[in-house]
ZAMARGU-4260 file (C-alpha; in steps of 0.2 Angstrom, whole numbers, plus 5000, padded with zeros to 4 digits):
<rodrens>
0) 5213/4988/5130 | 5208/4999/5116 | 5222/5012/5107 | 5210/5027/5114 | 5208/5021/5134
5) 5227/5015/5131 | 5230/5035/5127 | 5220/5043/5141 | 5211/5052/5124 | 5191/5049/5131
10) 5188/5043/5149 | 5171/5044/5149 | 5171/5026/5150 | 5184/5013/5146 | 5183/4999/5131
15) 5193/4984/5136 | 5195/4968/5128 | 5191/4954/5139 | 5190/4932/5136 | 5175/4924/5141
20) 5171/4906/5141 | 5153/4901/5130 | 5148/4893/5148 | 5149/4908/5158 | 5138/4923/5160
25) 5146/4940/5156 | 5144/4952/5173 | 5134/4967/5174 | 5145/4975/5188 | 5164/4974/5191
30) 5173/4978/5208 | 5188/4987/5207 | 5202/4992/5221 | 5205/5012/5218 | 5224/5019/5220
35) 5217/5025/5237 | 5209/5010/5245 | 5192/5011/5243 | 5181/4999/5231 | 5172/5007/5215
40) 5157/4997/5208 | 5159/4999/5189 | 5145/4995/5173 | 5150/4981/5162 | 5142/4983/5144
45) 5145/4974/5129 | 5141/4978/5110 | 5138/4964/5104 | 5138/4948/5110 | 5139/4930/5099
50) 5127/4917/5099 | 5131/4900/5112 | 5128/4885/5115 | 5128/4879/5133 | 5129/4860/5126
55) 5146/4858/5117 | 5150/4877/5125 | 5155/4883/5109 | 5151/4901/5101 | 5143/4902/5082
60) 5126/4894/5087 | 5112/4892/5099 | 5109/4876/5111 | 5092/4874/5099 | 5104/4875/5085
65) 5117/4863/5090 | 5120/4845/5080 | 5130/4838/5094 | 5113/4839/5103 | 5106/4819/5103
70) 5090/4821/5094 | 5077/4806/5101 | 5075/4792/5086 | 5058/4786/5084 | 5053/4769/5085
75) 5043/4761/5072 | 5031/4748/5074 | 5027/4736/5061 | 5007/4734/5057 | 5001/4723/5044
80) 4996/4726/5028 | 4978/4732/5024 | 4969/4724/5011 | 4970/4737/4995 | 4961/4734/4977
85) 4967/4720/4961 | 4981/4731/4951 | 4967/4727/4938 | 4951/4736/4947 | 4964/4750/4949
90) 4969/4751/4930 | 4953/4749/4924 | 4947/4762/4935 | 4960/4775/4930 | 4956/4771/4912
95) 4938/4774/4913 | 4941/4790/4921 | 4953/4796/4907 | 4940/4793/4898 | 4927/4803/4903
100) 4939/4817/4902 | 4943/4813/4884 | 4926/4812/4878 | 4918/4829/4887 | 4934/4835/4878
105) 4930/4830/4861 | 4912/4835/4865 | 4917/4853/4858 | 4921/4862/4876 | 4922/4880/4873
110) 4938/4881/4886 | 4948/4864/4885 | 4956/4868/4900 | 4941/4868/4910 | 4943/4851/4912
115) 4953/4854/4927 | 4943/4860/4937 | 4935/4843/4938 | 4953/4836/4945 | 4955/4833/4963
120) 4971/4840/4971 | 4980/4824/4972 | 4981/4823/4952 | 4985/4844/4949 | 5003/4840/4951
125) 5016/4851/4967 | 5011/4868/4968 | 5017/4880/4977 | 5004/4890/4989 | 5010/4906/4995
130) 4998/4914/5008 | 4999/4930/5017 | 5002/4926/5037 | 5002/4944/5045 | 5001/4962/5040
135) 5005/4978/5047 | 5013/4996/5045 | 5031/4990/5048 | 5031/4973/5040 | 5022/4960/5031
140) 5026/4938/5033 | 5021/4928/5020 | 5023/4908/5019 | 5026/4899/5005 | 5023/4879/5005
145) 5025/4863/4993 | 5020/4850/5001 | 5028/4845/5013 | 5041/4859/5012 | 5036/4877/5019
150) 5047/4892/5021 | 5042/4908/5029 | 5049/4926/5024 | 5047/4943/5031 | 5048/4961/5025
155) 5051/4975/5035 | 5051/4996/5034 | 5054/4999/5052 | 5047/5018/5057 | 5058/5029/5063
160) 5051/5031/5081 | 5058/5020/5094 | 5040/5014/5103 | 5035/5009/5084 | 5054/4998/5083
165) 5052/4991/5102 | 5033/4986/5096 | 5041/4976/5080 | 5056/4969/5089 | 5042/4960/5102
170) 5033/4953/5085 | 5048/4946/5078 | 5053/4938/5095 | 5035/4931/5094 | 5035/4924/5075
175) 5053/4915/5080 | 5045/4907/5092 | 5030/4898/5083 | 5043/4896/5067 | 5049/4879/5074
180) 5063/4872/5059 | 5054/4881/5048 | 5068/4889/5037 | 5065/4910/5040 | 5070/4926/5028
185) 5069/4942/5037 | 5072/4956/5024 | 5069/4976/5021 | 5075/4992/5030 | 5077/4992/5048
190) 5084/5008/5050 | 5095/5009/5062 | 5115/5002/5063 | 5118/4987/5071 | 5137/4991/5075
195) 5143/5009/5072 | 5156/5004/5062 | 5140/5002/5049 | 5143/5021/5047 | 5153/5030/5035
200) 5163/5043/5046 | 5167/5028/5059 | 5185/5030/5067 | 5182/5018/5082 | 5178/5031/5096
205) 5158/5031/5094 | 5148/5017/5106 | 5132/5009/5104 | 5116/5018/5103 | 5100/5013/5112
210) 5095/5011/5096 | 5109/5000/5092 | 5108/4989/5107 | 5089/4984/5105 | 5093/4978/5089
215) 5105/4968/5093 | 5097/4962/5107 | 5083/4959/5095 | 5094/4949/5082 | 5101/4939/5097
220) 5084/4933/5103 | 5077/4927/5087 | 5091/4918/5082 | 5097/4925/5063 | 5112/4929/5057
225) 5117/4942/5041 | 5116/4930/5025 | 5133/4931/5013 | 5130/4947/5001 | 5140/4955/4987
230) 5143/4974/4992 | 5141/4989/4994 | 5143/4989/5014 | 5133/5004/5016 | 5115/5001/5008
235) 5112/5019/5012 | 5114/5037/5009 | 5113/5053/5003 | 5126/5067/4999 | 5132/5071/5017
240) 5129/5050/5025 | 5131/5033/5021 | 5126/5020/5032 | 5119/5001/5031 | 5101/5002/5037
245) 5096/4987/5023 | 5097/4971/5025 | 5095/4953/5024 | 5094/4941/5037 | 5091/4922/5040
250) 5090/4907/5051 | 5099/4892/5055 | 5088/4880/5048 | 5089/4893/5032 | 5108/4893/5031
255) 5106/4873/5031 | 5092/4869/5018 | 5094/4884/5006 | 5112/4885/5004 | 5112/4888/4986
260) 5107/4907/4988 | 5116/4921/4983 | 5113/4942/4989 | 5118/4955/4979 | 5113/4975/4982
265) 5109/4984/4966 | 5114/5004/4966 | 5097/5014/4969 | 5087/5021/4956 | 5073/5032/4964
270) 5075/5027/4980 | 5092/5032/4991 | 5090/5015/4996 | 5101/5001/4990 | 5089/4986/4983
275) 5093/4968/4989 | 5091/4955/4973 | 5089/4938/4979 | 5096/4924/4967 | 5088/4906/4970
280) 5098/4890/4964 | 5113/4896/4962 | 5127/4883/4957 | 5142/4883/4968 | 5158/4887/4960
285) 5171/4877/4968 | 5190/4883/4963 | 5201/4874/4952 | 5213/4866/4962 | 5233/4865/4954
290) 5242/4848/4950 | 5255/4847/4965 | 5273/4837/4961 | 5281/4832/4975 | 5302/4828/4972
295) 5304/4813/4983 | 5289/4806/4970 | 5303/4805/4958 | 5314/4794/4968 | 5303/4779/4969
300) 5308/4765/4958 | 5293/4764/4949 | 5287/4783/4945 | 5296/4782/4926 | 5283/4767/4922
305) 5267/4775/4931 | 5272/4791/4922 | 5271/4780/4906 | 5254/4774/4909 | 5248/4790/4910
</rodrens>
């Protein structure tokens, strides 16, 4: 029970603390006995609620996320080799194409990179194709792909009306759901909290908006958690309010593959809001670890010479 239900300061509703098990489904309604007999039914909400898994019932992730699951291994079956050219036929067949290219080079082309055009994709080289997936008002996902990786990103700038949120929070249920393993970035300003202790002025006595509660609802559905950034908490504000309405947020299979990522929010320059910097290829720092000597070490009849050695 929380210090304020404890205190009798706000009965409005009470905030308790209560342990549930990752296998069990948290009620909607609780019974309870009055002093006087009769029997009150009373609303359960939760804030917020962790993701679970119903395979290993464990909290952190989702059953579709979980690598205790058994995956099915697939069975190969051996085919004979197919007949393919003399390594010969194939070299002299490379040659004579370098060939041609060599001489319409030297034949005085204007552009000497227009040769390239005549290159099939097979021999450009891995490039990576970024293509623009769906555009709207409140956000815009992009895909980019180097064979055979792809990853898929989405910016947002949520309005501020709440049929405009509800209509966004359906999309991105939707895109999660054709997103497969495909590693996901969801990014921008959401504008609105998703706990109210992402306010400046918070001292524990203010609940969850509607608001609040579709978002999280939202966030808990599509399966993405808050990647690791470097401060400020607040990524916005003006003279009289703070609060954290940016954000970046990311998958499972993101957390997995793309690990070497760091997130840092820059201070605001024209904008009040805080700007999220994304740093690819980070290398990990790992700390340096002290020497540890432990006394009994000492006592062995042979630490003197293996000190030696060294």
């Amino acid at each position: 029970m929380d210090k304020i239900t404890a205190n009798y300061e706000k009965l409005t509703y009470a905030k308790i603390y209560v342990e549930i098990a990752a296998n069990v489904d948290s009620p909607r309604f609780i019974d309870v006995i009055l002093r006087d007999g009769p029997i009150a039914s009373i609303t359960v909400e939760i804030p917020w609620m962790p993701s679970s898994c119903l395979h290993c019932n464990m909290f952190g992730h989702t059953e579709k996320a979980c690598l205790n699951k058994s995956v099915a291994v697939e069975t190969k079956v051996w085919q004979p080799k197919q007949q393919t050219a003399e390594p010969d036929e194939v070299l002299d067949k490379e040659a004579t194409e370098i060939g041609k290219w060599l001489l319409q080079i030297k034949a005085g082309s204007v552009n000497r990179h227009a040769i390239l055009d005549t290159l099939d994709d097979k021999d450009r080289g891995r490039d990576v194709v970024l293509n623009t997936i769906e555009s709207s008002m409140q956000e815009m996902r992009t895909e980019a792909s180097s064979s055979p990786k792809k990853i898929s990103a989405t910016s947002v700038g949520v309005a501020k009306w709440m049929k405009e949120r509800r209509r966004l929070w359906k999309n991105l249920i939707t895109i999660q759901n054709t997103l497969a393993n495909c590693p996901w970035i969801l990014t921008g300003d959401f504008n609105v909290i998703a706990h109210p202790r992402e306010i400046f002025d918070y001292d524990g006595s203010q609940v969850p908006s509607i608001s609040t509660r579709e978002f999280q609802d939202c966030i808990r559905k599509i399966e993405v958690t808050v990647h690791l950034y470097v401060e400020p908490l607040f990524t916005w504000g003006n003279h009289t309010r703070s609060r954290k309405l940016d954000r970046v947020l990311i998958n499972y299979t993101w957390l997995i593959q793309m690990s070497n990522l760091v997130v840092e929010f820059l201070l605001p320059e024209v904008s009040n809001h805080y700007p999220a910097l994304i740093k690819m290829n980070m290398p990990r720092q790992s700390p340096s670890k002290p020497s540890k000597l432990f006394n009994f070490w000492t006592k062995h009849p042979q630490f003197m010479r293996l000190v030696e050695k060294f």
